[in-house]
C-alpha positions as semicolon CSV with decimal commas, in nm:
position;residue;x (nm);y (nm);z (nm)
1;X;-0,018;-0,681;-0,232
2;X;-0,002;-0,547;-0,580
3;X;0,276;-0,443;-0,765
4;X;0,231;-0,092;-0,894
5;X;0,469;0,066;-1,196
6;X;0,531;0,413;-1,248
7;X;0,647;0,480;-1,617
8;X;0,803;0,832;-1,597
9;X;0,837;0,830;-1,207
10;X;1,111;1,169;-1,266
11;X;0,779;1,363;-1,279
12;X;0,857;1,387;-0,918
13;X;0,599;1,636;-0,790
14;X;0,327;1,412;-0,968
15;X;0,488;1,062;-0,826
16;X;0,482;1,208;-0,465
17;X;0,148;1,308;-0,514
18;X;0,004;0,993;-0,634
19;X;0,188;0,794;-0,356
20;X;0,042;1,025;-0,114
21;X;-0,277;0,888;-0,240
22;X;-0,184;0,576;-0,239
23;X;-0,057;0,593;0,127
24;X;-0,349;0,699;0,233
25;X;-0,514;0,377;0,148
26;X;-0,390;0,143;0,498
27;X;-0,490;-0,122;0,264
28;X;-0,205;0,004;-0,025
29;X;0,058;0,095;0,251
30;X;0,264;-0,232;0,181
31;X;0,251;-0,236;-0,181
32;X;0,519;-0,289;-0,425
33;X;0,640;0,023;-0,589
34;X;0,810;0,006;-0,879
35;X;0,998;0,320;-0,999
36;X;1,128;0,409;-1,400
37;X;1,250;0,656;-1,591
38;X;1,555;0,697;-1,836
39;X;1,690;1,017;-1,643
40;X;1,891;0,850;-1,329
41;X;1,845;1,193;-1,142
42;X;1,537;1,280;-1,185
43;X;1,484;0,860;-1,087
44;X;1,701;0,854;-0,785
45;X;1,467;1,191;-0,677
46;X;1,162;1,017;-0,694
47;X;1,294;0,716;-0,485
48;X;1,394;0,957;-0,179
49;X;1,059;1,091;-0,286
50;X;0,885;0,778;-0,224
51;X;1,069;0,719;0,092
52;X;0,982;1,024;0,236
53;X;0,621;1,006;0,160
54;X;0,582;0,667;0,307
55;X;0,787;0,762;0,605
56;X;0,552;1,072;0,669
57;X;0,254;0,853;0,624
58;X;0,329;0,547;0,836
59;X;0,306;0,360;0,546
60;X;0,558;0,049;0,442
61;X;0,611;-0,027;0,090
62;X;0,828;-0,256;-0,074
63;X;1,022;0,024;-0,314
64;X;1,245;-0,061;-0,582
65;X;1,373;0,132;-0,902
66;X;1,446;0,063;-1,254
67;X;1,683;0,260;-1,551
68;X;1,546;-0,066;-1,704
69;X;1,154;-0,078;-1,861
70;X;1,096;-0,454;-1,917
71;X;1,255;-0,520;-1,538
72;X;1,069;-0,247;-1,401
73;X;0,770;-0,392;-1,592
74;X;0,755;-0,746;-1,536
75;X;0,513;-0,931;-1,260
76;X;0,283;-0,556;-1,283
77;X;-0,047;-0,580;-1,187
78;X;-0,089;-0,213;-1,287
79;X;0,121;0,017;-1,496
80;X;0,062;0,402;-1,473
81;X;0,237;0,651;-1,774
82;X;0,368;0,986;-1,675
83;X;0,584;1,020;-1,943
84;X;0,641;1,334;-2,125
85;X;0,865;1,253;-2,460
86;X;1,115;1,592;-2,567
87;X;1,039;1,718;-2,276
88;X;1,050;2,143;-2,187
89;X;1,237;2,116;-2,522
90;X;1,023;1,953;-2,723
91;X;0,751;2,187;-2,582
92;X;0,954;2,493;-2,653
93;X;0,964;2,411;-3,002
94;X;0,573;2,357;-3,016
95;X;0,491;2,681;-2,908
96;X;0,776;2,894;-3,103
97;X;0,795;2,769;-3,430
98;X;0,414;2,807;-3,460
99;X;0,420;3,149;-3,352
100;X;0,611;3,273;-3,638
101;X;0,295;3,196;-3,851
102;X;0,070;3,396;-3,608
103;X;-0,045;3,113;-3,363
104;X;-0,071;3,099;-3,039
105;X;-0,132;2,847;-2,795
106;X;-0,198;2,833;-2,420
107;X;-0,182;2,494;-2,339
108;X;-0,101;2,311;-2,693
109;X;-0,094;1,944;-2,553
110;X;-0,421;1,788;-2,661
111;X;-0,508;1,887;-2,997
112;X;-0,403;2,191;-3,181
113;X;-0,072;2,148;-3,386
114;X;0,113;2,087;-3,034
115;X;-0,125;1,832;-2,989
116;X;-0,023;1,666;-3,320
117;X;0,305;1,644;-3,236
118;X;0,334;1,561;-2,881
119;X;0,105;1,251;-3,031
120;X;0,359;1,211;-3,321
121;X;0,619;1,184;-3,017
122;X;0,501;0,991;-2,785
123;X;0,283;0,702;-2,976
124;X;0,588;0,482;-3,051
125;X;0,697;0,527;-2,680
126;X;0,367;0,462;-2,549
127;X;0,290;0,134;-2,764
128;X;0,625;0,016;-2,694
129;X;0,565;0,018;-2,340
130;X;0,255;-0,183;-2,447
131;X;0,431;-0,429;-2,622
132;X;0,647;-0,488;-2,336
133;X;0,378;-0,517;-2,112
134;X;0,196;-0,777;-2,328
135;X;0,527;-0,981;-2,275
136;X;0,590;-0,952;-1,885
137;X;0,309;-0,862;-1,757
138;X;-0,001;-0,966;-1,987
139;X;-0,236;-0,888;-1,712
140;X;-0,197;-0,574;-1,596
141;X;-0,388;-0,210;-1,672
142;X;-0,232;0,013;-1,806
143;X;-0,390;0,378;-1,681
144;X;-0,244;0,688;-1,866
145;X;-0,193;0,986;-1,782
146;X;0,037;1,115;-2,051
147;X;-0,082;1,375;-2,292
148;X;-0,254;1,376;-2,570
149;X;-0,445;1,151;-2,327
150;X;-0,691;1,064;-2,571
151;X;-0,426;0,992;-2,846
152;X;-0,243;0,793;-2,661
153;X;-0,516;0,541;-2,531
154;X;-0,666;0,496;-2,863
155;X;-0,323;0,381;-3,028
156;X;-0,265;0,152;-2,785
157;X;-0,635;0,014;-2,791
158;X;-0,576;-0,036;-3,185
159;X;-0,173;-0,099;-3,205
160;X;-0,116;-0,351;-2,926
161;X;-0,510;-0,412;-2,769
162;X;-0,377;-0,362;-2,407
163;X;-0,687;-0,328;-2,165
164;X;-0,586;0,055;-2,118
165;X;-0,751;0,327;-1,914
166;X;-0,739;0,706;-1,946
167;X;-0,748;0,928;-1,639
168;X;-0,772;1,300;-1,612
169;X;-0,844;1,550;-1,290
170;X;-1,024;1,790;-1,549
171;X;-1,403;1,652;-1,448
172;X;-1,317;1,639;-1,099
173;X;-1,137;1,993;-1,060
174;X;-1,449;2,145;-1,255
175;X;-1,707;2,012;-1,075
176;X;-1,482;2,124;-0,727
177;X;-1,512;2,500;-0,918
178;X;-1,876;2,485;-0,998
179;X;-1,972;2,388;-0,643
180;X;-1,769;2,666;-0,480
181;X;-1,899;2,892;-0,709
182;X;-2,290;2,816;-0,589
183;X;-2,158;2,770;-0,207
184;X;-2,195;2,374;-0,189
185;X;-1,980;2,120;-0,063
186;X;-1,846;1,952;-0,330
187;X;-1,965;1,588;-0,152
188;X;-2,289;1,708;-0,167
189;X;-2,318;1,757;-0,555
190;X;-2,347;1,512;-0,815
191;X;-2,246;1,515;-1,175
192;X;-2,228;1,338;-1,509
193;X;-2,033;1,446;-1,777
194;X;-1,933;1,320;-2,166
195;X;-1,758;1,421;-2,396
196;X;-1,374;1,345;-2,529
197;X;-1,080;1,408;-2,272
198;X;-1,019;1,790;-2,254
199;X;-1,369;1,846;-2,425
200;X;-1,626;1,717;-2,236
201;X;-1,946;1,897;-2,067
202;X;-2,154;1,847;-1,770
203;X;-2,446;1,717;-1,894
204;X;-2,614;1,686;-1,505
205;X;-2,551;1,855;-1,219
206;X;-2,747;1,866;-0,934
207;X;-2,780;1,877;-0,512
208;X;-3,025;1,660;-0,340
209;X;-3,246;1,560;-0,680
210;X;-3,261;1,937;-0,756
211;X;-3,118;2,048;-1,100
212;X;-2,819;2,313;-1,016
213;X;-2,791;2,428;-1,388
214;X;-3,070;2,760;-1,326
215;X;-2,843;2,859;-1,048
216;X;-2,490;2,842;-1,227
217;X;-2,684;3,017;-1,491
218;X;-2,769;3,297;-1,290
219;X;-2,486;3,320;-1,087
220;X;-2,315;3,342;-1,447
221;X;-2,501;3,589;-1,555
222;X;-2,414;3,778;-1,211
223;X;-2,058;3,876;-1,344
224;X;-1,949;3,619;-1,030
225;X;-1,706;3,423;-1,250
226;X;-1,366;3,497;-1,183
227;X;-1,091;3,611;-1,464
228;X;-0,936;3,281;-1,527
229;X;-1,247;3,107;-1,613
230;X;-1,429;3,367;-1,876
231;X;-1,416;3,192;-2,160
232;X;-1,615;2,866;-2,016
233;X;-1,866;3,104;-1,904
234;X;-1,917;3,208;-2,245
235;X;-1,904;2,883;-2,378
236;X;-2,202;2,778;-2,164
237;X;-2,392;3,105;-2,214
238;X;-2,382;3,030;-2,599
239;X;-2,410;2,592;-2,573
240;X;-2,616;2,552;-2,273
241;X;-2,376;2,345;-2,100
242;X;-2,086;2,379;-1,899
243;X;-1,737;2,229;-2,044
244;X;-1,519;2,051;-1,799
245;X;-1,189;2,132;-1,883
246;X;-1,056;2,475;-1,818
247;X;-1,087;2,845;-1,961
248;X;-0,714;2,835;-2,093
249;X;-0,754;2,503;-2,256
250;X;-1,063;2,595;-2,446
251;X;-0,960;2,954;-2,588
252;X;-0,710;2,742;-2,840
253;X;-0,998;2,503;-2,915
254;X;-1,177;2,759;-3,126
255;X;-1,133;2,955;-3,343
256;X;-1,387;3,250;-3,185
257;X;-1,120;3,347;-2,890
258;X;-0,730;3,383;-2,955
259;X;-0,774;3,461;-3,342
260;X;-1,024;3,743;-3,268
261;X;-0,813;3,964;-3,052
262;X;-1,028;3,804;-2,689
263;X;-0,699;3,729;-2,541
264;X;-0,681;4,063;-2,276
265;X;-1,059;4,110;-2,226
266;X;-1,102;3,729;-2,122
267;X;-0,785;3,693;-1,950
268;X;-0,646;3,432;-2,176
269;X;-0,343;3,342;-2,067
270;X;-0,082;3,276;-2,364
271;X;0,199;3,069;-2,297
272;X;0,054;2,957;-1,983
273;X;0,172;2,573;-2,000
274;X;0,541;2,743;-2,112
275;X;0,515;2,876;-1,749
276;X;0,421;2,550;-1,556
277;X;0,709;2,379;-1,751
278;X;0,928;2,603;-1,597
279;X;0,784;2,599;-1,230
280;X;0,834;2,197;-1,272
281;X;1,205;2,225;-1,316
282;X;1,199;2,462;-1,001
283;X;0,982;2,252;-0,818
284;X;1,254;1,960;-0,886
285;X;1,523;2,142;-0,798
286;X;1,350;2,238;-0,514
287;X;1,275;1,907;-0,389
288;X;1,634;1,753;-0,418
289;X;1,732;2,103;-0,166
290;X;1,443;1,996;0,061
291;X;1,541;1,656;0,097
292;X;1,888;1,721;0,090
293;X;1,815;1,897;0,448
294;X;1,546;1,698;0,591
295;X;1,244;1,982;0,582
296;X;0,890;1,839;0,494
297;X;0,696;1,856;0,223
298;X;0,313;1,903;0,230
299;X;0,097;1,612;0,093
300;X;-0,281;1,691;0,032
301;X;-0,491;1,453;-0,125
302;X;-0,476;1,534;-0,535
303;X;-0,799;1,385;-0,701
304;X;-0,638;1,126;-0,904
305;X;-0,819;0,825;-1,013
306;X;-0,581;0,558;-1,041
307;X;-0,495;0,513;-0,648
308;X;-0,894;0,490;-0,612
309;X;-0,901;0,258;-0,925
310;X;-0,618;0,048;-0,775
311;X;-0,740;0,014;-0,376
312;X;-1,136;-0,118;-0,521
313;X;-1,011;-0,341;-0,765
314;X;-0,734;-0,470;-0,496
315;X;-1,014;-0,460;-0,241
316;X;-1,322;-0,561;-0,350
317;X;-1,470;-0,241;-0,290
318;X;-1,627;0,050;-0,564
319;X;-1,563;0,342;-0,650
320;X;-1,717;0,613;-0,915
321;X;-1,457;0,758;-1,146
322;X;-1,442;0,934;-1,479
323;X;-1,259;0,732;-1,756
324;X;-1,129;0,794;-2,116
325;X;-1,175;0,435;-2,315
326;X;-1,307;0,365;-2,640
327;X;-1,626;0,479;-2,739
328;X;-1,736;0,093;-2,882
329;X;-1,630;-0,081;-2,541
330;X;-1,774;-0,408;-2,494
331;X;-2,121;-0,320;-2,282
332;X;-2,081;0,045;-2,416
333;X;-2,431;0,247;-2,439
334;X;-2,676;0,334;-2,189
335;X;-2,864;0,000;-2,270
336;X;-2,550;-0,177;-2,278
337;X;-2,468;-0,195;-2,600
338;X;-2,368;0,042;-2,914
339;X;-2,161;0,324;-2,834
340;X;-2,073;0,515;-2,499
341;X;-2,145;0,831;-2,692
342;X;-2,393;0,759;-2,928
343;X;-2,296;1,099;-3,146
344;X;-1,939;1,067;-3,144
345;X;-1,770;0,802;-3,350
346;X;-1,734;0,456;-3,262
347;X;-1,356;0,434;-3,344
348;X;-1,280;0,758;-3,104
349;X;-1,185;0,743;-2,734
350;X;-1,406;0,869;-2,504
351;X;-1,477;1,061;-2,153
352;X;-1,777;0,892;-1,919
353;X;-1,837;0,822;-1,569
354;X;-1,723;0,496;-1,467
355;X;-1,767;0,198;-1,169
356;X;-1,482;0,025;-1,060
357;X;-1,487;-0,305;-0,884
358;X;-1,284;-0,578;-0,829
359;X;-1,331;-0,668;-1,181
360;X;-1,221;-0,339;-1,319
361;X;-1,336;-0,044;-1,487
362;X;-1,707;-0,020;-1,625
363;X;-1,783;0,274;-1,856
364;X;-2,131;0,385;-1,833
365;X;-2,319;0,527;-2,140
366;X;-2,468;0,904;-2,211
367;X;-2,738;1,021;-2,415
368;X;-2,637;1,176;-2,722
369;X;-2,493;1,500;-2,678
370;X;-2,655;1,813;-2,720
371;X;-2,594;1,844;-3,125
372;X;-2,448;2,146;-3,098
373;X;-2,185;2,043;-2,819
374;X;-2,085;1,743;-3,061
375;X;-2,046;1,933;-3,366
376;X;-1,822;2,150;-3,094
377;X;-1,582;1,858;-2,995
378;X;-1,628;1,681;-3,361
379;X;-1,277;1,880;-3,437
380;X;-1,126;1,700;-3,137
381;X;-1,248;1,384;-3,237
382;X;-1,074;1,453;-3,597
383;X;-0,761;1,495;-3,441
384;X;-0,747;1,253;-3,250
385;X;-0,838;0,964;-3,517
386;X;-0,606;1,145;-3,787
387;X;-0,321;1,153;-3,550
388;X;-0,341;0,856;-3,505
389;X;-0,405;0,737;-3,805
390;X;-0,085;0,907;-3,936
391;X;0,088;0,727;-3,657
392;X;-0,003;0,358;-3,720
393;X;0,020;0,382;-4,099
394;X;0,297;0,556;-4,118
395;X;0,119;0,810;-4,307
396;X;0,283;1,186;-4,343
397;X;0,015;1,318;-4,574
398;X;-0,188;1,240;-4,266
399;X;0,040;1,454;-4,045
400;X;-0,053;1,779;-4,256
401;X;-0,437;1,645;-4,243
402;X;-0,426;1,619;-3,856
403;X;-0,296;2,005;-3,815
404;X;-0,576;2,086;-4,050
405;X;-0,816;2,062;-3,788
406;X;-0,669;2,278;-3,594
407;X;-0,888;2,601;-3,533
408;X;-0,603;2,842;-3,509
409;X;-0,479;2,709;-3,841
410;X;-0,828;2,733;-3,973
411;X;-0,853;3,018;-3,883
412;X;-0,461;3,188;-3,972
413;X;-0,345;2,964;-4,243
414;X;-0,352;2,877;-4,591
415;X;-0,324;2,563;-4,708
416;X;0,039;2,613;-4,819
417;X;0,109;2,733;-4,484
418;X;0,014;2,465;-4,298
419;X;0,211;2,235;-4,505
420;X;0,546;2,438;-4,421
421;X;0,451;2,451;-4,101
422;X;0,426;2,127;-4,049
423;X;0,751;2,040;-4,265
424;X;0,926;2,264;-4,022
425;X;0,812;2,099;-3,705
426;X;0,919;1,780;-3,823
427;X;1,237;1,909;-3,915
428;X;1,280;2,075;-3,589
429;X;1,173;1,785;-3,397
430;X;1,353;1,511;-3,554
431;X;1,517;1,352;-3,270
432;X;1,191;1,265;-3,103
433;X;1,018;1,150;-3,393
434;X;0,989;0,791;-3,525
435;X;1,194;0,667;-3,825
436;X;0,952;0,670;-4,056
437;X;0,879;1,052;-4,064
438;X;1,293;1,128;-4,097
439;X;1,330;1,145;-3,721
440;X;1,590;1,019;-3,533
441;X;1,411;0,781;-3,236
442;X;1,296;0,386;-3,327
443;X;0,961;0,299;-3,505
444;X;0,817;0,087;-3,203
445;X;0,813;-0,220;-3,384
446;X;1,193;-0,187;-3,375
């Protein structure tokens, strides 16, 4: 059976829900679980979490916990990051301290300046977990859930080379949304999508051979699309393609929403991640009352990719999944070779549909995108190699160049502006960030 580590297991609501997942597998109900995280709480949560989930699905896994990462690590055949590095407080300071220079975020986490520095925070953290894995456990995939998702697997694919996978729900949710919205069953639709995590676009969609795009565009041009999801239907009215990840996400990744005073007539929802930070520390102290007394929980089958990743490789079976790797994979390209993405660069890490088999993951190649959805997530692509970048080299001229492309700061700032700005966060977040920017916490090589 194989041995399965969760990195940042204290995420309980997310740990039950990938278990539940898991469970649901009869082939995966006797596998090792390993549990870690560096809050003993929030740890010794998620393993009465784990009990009760495999308890409620007849399952019977082998569950152990670690305070310890290289115990917790060693033998792994697969490794799976939930960790969030600062934290709500962390977050807090990524959304207030911009605000006093006019922006404002709804999400923050990918790119944007919050972007930046949850990178800037959690690359040292992330490779070191690489480098540990390299030493126990030289096998295993690493999958990653961890935000900036697209950050985070390209340092590890250049600062350690770990075979590393990124997974995200935002394909999957979206293409759940579009088919409700035309009346389909979601099994009956298919899609293909590219693009970079968080800013990617359906670039197929269809039922039964039949292209679906005429009939999302009239049913867009109905007025049927609700309030929270305004500003993708404007996004597709003006590109000619629907984007995968949600409305919030995408009013920050422009500067054509927030900054020109769209935020009541689209609905835009500032703040909004602010508020699901704060439901998560409810929803923990929620489930240490819950099974303090005994009362159920629900479990509902979440989407996630790396229990289906896990039970075909395990199994011999297949599966079709979307995956953030590099864009210059070995067998990349639709004709197997050259890039994934032929218009994005061959350094970046990239969204694509995906095959899984015993063998692993197999990235399948696009066309290039539409060139006016690339020159759209170009910025991301910036980001994501400058932060990067900054990270690896040590670089903090290339901190101030990665919140450059930031379309809120292009947008709001001057130049001068964006330097204090970014002085300030640094300042304010020193005892997340690595040595070599003045913070407090370990360069990973250390």
């Amino acid at each position: 059976m194989p041995r399965i580590v969760l990195v940042g297991a204290g995420s309980v609501e997310f740990t039950r829900n990938l278990l539940g997942d898991f469970f649901s597998f009869p082939e995966l109900r006797d596998a090792e679980i390993v549990l870690h995280d560096i809050d003993e709480d929030r740890l010794a949560t998620a393993v009465r979490m784990a009990g009760w989930t495999a308890s409620a699905l007849g399952a019977t896994p082998t569950v152990r916990a670690s305070l310890n990462r290289r115990e917790a690590l060693a033998g792994a055949n697969y490794v799976i990051n939930i960790i969030q590095v600062g934290g709500s407080r962390a977050t807090q300071i990524d959304f207030d301290l911009p605000a006093r220079y006019g922006l404002h975020y709804t999400i923050n986490d990918t790119i944007n300046v919050g972007g930046v520095f949850r990178g800037l925070r959690s690359i040292p953290v992330v490779l070191a977990i690489a480098r540990d894995m390299a030493d126990v456990c030289p096998d295993a995939l690493l999958l990653n859930y961890a935000n900036p998702l697209a950050i985070l697997v390209k340092a590890v694919d250049q600062g350690v080379g770990l075979p590393v996978v990124g997974l995200c729900h935002s394909v999957y949710w979206t293409v759940h949304t579009l088919a409700g919205y035309l009346g389909l069953p979601f099994d009956e639709v298919e899609a293909f999508s590219g693009g970079v995590n968080h800013l990617a676009w359906i670039l197929r969609f269809e039922h039964n051979g039949k292209d679906l795009y005429p009939a999302l565009r009239s049913f867009v041009e109905s007025g049927g699309v609700p309030e929270d999801d305004l500003v993708r239907a404007e996004l597709f009215r003006r590109f000619g393609l629907y984007p995968t990840e949600s409305s919030e996400h995408h009013a920050e990744y422009s500067p054509w929403f927030i900054p020109k005073g769209k935020v009541e007539s689209l609905h835009i929802p500032i703040g909004e991640y602010l508020s699901r930070v704060a439901h998560n520390q409810a929803e923990f102290e929620e489930t240490k009352r819950l099974l303090d007394t005994g009362a159920p929980f629900e479990i509902e089958q979440s989407g996630e990719y790396a229990p289906v990743i896990v039970h075909a490789m395990d199994t011999g079976g297949s599966a079709r999944i979307v995956a953030n790797v590099m864009n210059g994979a070995t067998g990349a390209g639709s004709d197997g070779s050259g890039p994934l993405i032929p218009n994005l660069a061959l350094d970046a890490c990239v969204e694509v549909p995906a095959m899984v088999d015993r063998l692993g993951v197999h990235p399948m190649g696009t066309r290039p995108l539409p060139i006016q959805c690339a020159a759209y997530t170009h910025p991301a692509v910036d980001c994501q190699l400058l932060t990067v970048a900054a990270a690896l080299e040590r670089s903090r001229d290339l901190v101030y160049h990665a919140v450059l492309t930031d379309p809120q700061v292009q947008a709001r700032l001057a130049l001068d502006e964006a330097w204090r700005l970014t002085d300030e966060l640094i300042a304010a977040e020193a005892e997340w960030l690595p040595a070599w920017l003045g913070g407090a916490a370990p360069n990973w090589t250390d």
